[in-house]
Each structure stands twice: as C-alpha cells, then as structure tokens.
FIFIMAR-317619 format. One record per atom (N, C-alpha, C): residue number from 1; residue in one letter; chain; atom name; x, y, z. Coordinates in steps of 0.05 Angstrom, whole numbers, always signed. Example, Ala and Ser with C-alpha at 12.3 -4.5 7.8 and 13.67 -1.06 7.14 Angstrom:
<recs>
- i  aa  ch  at  u  v  w
- 1  A  A  N  +264  -114  +156
- 1  A  A  CA  +246  -90  +156
- 1  A  A  C  +264  -66  +156
- 2  S  A  N  +257  -45  +142
- 2  S  A  CA  +273  -21  +143
- 2  S  A  C  +258  +1  +157
</recs>
This chain:
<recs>
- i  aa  ch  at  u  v  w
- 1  X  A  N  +17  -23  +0
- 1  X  A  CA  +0  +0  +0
- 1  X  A  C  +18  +24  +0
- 2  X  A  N  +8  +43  +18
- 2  X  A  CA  +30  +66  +20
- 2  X  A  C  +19  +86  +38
- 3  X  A  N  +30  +118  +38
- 3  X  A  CA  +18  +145  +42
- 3  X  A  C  -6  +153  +34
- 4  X  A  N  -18  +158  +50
- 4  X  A  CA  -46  +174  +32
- 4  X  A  C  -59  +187  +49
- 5  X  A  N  -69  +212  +40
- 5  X  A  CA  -71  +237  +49
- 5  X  A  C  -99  +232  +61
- 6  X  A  N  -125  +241  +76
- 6  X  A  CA  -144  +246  +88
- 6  X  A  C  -159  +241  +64
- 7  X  A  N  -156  +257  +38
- 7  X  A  CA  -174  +243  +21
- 7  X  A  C  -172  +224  +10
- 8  X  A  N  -156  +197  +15
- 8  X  A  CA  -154  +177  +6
- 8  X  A  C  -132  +170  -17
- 9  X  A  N  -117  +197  -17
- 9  X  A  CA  -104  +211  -49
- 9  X  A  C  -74  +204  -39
- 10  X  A  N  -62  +172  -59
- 10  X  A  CA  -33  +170  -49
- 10  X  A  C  -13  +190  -49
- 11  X  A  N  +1  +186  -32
- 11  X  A  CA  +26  +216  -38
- 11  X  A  C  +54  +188  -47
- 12  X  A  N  +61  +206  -68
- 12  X  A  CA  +80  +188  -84
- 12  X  A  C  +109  +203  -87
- 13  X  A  N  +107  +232  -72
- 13  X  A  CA  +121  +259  -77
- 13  X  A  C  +138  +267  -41
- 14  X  A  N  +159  +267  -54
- 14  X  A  CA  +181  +280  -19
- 14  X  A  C  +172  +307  -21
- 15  X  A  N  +168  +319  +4
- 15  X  A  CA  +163  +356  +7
- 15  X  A  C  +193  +358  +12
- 16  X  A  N  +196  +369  +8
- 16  X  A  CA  +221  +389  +5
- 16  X  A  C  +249  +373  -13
- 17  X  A  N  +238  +368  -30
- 17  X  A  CA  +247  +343  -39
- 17  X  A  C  +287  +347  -47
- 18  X  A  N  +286  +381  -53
- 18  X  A  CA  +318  +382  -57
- 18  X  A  C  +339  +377  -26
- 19  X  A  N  +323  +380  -2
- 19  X  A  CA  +333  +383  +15
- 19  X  A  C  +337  +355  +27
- 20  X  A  N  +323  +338  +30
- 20  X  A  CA  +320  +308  +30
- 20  X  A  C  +348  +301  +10
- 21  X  A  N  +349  +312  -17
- 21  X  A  CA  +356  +299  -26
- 21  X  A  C  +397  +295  -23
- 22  X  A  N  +397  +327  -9
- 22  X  A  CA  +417  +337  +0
- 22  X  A  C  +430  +318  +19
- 23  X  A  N  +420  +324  +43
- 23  X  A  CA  +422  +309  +59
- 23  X  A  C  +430  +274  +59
- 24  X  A  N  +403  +264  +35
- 24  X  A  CA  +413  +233  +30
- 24  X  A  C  +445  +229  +17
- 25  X  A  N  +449  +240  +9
- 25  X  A  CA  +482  +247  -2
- 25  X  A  C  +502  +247  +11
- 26  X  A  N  +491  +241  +43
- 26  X  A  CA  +513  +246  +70
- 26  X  A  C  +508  +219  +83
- 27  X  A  N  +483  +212  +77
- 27  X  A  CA  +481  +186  +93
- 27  X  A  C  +483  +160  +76
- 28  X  A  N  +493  +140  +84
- 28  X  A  CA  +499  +110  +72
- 28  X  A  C  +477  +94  +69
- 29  X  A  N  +473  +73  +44
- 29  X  A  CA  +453  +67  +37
- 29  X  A  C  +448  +47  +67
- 30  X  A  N  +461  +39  +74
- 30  X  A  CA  +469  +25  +106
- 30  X  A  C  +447  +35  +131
- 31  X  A  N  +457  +54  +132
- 31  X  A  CA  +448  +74  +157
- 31  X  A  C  +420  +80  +152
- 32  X  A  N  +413  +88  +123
- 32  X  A  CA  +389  +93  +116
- 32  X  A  C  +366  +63  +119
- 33  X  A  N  +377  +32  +108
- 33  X  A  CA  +362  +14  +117
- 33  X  A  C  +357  +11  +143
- 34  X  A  N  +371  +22  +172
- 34  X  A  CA  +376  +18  +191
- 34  X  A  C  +350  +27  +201
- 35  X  A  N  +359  +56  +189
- 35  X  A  CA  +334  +81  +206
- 35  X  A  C  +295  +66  +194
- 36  X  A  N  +301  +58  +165
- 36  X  A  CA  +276  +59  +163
- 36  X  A  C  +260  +21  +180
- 37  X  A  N  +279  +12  +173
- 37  X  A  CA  +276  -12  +190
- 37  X  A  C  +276  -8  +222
- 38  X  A  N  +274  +9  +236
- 38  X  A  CA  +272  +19  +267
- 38  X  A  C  +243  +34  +261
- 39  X  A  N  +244  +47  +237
- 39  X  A  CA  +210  +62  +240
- 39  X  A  C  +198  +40  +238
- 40  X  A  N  +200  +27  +224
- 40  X  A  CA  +180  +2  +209
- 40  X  A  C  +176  -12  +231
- 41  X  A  N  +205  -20  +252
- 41  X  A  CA  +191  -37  +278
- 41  X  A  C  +174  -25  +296
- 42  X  A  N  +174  +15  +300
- 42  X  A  CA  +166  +23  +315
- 42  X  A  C  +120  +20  +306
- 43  X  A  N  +126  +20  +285
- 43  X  A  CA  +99  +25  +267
- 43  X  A  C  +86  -1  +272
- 44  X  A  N  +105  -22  +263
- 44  X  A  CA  +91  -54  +260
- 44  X  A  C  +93  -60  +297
- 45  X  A  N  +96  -45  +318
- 45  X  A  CA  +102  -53  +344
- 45  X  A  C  +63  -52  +360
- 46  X  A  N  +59  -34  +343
- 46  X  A  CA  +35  -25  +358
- 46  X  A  C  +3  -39  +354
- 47  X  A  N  -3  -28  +375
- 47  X  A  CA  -30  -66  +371
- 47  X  A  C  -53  -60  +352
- 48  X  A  N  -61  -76  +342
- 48  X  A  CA  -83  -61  +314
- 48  X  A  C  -102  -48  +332
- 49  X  A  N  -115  -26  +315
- 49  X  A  CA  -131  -10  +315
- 49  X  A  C  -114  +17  +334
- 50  X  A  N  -91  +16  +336
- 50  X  A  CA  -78  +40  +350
- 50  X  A  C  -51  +41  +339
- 51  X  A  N  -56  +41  +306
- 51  X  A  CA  -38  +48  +296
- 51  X  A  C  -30  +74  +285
- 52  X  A  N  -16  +90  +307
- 52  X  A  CA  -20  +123  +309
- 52  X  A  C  +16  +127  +311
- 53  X  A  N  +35  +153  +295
- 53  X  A  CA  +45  +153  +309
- 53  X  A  C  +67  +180  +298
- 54  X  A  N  +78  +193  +308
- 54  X  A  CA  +74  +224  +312
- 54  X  A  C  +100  +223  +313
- 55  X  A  N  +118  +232  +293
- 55  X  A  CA  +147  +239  +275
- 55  X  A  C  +165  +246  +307
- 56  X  A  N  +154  +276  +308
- 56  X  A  CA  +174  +291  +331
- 56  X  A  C  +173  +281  +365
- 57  X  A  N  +157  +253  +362
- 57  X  A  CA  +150  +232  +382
- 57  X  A  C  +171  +216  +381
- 58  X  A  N  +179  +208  +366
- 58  X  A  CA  +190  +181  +355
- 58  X  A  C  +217  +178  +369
- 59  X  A  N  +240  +198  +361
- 59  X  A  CA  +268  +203  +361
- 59  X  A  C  +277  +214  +392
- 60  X  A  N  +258  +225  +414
- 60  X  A  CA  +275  +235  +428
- 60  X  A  C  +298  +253  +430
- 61  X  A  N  +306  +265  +444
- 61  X  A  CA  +319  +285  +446
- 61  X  A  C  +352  +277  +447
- 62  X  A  N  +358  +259  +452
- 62  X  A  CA  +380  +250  +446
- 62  X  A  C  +391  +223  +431
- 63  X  A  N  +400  +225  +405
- 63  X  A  CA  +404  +199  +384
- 63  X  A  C  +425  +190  +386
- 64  X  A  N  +451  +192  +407
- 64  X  A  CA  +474  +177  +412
- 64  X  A  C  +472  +146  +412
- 65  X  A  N  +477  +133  +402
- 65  X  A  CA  +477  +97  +397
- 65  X  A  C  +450  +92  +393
- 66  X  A  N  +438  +100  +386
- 66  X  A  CA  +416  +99  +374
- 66  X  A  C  +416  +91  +341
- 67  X  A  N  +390  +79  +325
- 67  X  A  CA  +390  +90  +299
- 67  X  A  C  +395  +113  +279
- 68  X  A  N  +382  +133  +297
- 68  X  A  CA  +378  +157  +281
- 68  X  A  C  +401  +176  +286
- 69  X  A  N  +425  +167  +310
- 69  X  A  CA  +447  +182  +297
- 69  X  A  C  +467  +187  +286
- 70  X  A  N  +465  +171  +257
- 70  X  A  CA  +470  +175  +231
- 70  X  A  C  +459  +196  +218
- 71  X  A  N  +438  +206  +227
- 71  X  A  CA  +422  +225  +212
- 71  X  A  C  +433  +255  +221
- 72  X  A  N  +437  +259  +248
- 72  X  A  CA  +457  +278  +254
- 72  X  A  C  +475  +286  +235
- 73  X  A  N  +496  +259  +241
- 73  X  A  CA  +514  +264  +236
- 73  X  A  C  +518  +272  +204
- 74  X  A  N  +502  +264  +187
- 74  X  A  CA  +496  +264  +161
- 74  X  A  C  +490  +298  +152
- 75  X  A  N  +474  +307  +173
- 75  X  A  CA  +473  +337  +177
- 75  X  A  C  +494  +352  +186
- 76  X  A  N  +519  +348  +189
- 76  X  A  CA  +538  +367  +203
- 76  X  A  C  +531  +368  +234
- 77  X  A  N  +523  +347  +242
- 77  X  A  CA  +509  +353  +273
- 77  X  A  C  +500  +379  +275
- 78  X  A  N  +481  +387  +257
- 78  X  A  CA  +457  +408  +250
- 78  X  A  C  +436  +410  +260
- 79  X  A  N  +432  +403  +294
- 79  X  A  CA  +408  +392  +303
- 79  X  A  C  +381  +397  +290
- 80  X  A  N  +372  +425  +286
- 80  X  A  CA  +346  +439  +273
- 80  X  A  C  +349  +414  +248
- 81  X  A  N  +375  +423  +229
- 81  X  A  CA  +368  +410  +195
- 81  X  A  C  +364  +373  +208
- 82  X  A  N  +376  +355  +231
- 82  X  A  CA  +375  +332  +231
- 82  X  A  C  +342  +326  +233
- 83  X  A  N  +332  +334  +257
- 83  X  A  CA  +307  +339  +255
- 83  X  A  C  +284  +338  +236
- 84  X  A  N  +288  +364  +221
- 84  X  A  CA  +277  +360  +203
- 84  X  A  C  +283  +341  +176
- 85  X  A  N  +300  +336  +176
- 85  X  A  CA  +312  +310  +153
- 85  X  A  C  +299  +277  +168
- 86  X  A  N  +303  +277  +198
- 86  X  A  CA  +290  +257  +208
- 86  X  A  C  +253  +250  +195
- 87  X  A  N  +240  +280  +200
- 87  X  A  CA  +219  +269  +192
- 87  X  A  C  +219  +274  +166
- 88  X  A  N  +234  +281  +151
- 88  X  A  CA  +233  +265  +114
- 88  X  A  C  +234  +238  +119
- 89  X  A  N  +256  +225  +133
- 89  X  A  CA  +259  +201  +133
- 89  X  A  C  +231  +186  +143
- 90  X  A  N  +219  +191  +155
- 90  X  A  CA  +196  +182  +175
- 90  X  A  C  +177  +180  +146
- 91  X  A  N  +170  +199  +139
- 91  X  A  CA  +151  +204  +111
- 91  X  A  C  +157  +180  +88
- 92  X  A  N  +180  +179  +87
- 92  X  A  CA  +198  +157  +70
- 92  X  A  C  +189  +135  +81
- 93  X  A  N  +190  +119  +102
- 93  X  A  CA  +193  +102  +115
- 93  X  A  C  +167  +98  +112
- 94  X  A  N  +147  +107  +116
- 94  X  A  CA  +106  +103  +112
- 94  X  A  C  +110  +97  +90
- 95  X  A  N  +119  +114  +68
- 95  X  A  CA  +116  +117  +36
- 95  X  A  C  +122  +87  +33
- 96  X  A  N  +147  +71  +49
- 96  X  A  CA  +154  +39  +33
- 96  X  A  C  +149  +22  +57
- 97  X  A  N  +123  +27  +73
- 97  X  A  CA  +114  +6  +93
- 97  X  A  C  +96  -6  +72
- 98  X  A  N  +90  -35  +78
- 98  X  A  CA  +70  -40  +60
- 98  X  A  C  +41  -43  +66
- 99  X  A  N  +33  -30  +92
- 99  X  A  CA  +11  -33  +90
- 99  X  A  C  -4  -2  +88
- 100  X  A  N  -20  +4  +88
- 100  X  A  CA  -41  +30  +89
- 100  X  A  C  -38  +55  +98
- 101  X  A  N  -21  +72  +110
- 101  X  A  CA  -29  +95  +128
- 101  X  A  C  -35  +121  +120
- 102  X  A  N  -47  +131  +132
- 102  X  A  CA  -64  +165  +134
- 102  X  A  C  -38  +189  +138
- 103  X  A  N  -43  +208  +136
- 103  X  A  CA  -29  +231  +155
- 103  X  A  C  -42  +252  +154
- 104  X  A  N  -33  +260  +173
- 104  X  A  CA  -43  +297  +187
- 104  X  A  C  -24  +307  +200
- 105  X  A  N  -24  +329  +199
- 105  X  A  CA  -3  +356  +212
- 105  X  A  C  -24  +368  +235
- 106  X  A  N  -11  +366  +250
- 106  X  A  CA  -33  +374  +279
- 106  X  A  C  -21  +393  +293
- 107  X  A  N  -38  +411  +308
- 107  X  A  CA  -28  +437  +315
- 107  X  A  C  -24  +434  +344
- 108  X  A  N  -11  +447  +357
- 108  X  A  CA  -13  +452  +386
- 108  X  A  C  -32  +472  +396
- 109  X  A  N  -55  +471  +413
- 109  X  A  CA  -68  +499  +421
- 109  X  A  C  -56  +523  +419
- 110  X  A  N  -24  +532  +418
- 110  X  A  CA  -18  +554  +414
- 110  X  A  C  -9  +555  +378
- 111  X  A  N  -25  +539  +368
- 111  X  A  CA  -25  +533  +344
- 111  X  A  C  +16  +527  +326
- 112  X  A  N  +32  +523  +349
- 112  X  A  CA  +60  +508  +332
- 112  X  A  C  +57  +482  +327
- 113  X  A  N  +58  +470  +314
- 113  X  A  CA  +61  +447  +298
- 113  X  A  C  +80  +433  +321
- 114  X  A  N  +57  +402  +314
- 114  X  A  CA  +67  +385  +342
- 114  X  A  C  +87  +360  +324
- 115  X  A  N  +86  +357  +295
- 115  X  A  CA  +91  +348  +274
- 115  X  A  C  +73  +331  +264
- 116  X  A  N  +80  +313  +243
- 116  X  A  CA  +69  +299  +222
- 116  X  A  C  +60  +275  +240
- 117  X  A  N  +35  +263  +235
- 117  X  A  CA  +17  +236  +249
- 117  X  A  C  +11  +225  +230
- 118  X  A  N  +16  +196  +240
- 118  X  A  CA  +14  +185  +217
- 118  X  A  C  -9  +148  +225
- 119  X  A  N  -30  +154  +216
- 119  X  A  CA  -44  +126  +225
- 119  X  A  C  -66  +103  +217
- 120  X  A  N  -69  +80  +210
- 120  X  A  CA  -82  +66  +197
- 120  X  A  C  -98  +70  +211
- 121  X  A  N  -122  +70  +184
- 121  X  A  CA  -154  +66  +185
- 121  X  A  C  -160  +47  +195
- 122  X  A  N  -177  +40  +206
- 122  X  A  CA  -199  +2  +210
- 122  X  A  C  -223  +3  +191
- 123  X  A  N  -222  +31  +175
- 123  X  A  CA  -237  +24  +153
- 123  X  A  C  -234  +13  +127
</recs>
C-alpha cells in the first residue's frame, strides 16, 4: 500500500524534496536501511486498531547509539536540519511500509506544529 492523504489521495512525492535529497548524499545506503527498519519496527510494534504515530514523538531528544544518529551526523550535527531530515525520513519510511497509512499535521493549542501523524484506518 502506502501514504495517503485524508482524502484517500496516495502521496507518491518527498516535500522538500531538494533538501532530503541533499542530505541523503551524507548518509549511507546502510544507515538509511537501519533508520527505516527501526520506523518500520516502531509502526509494526503497535497493537491493531492504534496504529498512530507522531514523527517529533519518535526520536527523542538524544540519538547517541541509537539508529537515528547517523542522521545527525549526516547533517553536520545540524540539530534543527537533523530533525527535520528525520521526519523526511519518517515520511519515506510510511511511503515503503506496505501496508495502508493516513497523515495529518496537527497543531498545538498555541497553534505550533506538534509534527506529522501518521495512522491506519480500521476502515
């Protein structure tokens, strides 16, 4: 299956796609199976019908021996640019799961962006 937007409409397209693409240029085809295979366990971990799960959630505040810090480091240890390259990768990682998911951008009451959610239907 793949990405697909609220209206049902696959997304087949990276947003910011030169910057992603920048970035992938720093990281190893290696590191990159690593990261998306850790989203994929975190996604396939969760029990049906609460398959929900929210980018700037995911990573925590510190990626030392972790998966994702390759992705730093791939940034110049650029925290802001790793970040946001993390959730390209996250977007990526839905895009080649194979089963179904949704997304939405959800706000915080003081309306800043809490990031990208991402979650299968039961419909």
């Amino acid at each position: 299956m793949s990405l697909f937007n609220l209206e049902d409409v696959q997304q087949t397209h990276m947003p910011h796609k030169q910057s992603y693409n920048h970035w992938m240029g720093n990281l190893s085809e290696e590191h990159f199976n690593v990261i998306i295979a850790a989203i994929h366990e975190l996604m396939d971990a969760t029990p049906i019908g609460k398959q929900v799960i929210t980018s700037s959630w995911i990573p925590g505040s510190d990626w030392t021996d972790t998966p994702y810090d390759p992705i730093y480091q791939a940034c110049h240890q650029d925290w802001d640019a790793a970040r946001f390259f993390f959730g390209q990768l996250v977007w990526r990682s839905v895009q080649l799961h194979p089963e179904k998911w949704y997304f939405i951008r959800q706000q915080r009451d003081d309306d800043r962006p809490i990031g990208m959610t991402y979650f299968q239907s039961n419909s």
